[in-house]
N, C-alpha and C positions, 0 to 999 in steps of 0.2 A: 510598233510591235512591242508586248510586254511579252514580260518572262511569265507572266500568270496565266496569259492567252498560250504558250507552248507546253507550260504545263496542262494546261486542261487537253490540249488536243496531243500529249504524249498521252495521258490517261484513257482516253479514246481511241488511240493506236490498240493500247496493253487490251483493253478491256473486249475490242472488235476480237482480237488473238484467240484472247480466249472463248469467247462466243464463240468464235470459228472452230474451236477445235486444234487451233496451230499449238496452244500451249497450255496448261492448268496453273491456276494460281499457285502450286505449290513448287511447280517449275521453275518457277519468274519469280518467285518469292523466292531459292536456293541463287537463282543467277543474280539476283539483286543484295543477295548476304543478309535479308531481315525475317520474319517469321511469316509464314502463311498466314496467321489471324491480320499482323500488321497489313500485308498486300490484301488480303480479301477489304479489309477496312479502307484502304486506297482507293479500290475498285470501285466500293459505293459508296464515295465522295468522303467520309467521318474521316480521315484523317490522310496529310499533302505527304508528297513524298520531300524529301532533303535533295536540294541540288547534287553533291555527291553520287547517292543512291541514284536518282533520276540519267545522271551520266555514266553510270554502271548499267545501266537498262537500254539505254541507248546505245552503248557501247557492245552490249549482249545482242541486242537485237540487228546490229547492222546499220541504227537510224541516225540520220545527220537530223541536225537542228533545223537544215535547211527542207527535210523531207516535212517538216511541219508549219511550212511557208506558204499560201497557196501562191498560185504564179501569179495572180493581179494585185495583189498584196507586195510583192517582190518587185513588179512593174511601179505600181503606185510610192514606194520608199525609194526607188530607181529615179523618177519623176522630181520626188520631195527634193532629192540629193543635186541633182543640174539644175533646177532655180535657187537654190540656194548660193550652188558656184557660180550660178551665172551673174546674180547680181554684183 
């Protein structure tokens, strides 16, 4: 698991949010401390958020790091971790 793969699928949490109607980019732009043009740009990929910022959104939204693990992914690095102690 990289940190680029949990940024793209936090970007994907933010982005469903909004689609949904749970929040407006200008929301999440004030809970994240940077400017709406900045977050709309986020939104459609032109520009990454800062680790920082990205754990202030995460922090805002309630989401753990782990909520963007799928479960066989977690199984399969659970797997990696006992053959490597068992040898």
């Amino acid at each position: 698991m990289y940190f680029e793969v949990l940024h793209t699928r936090l970007i994907a949490v933010i982005r469903n949010r909004v689609r949904n109607g749970e929040m407006s980019e200008r929301s999440l732009a004030r809970l994240a401390g940077i400017s709406q043009p900045h977050m709309h740009n986020v939104l459609k990929g032109a520009r990454s958020l800062s680790a920082g910022t990205a754990d202030v959104i995460l922090r805002s939204l309630r989401i753990s790091l782990l909520d963007l693990i799928e479960d066989e992914e977690r199984r399969a690095q659970a797997r990696e971790r006992d053959s490597i102690t068992s040898v």
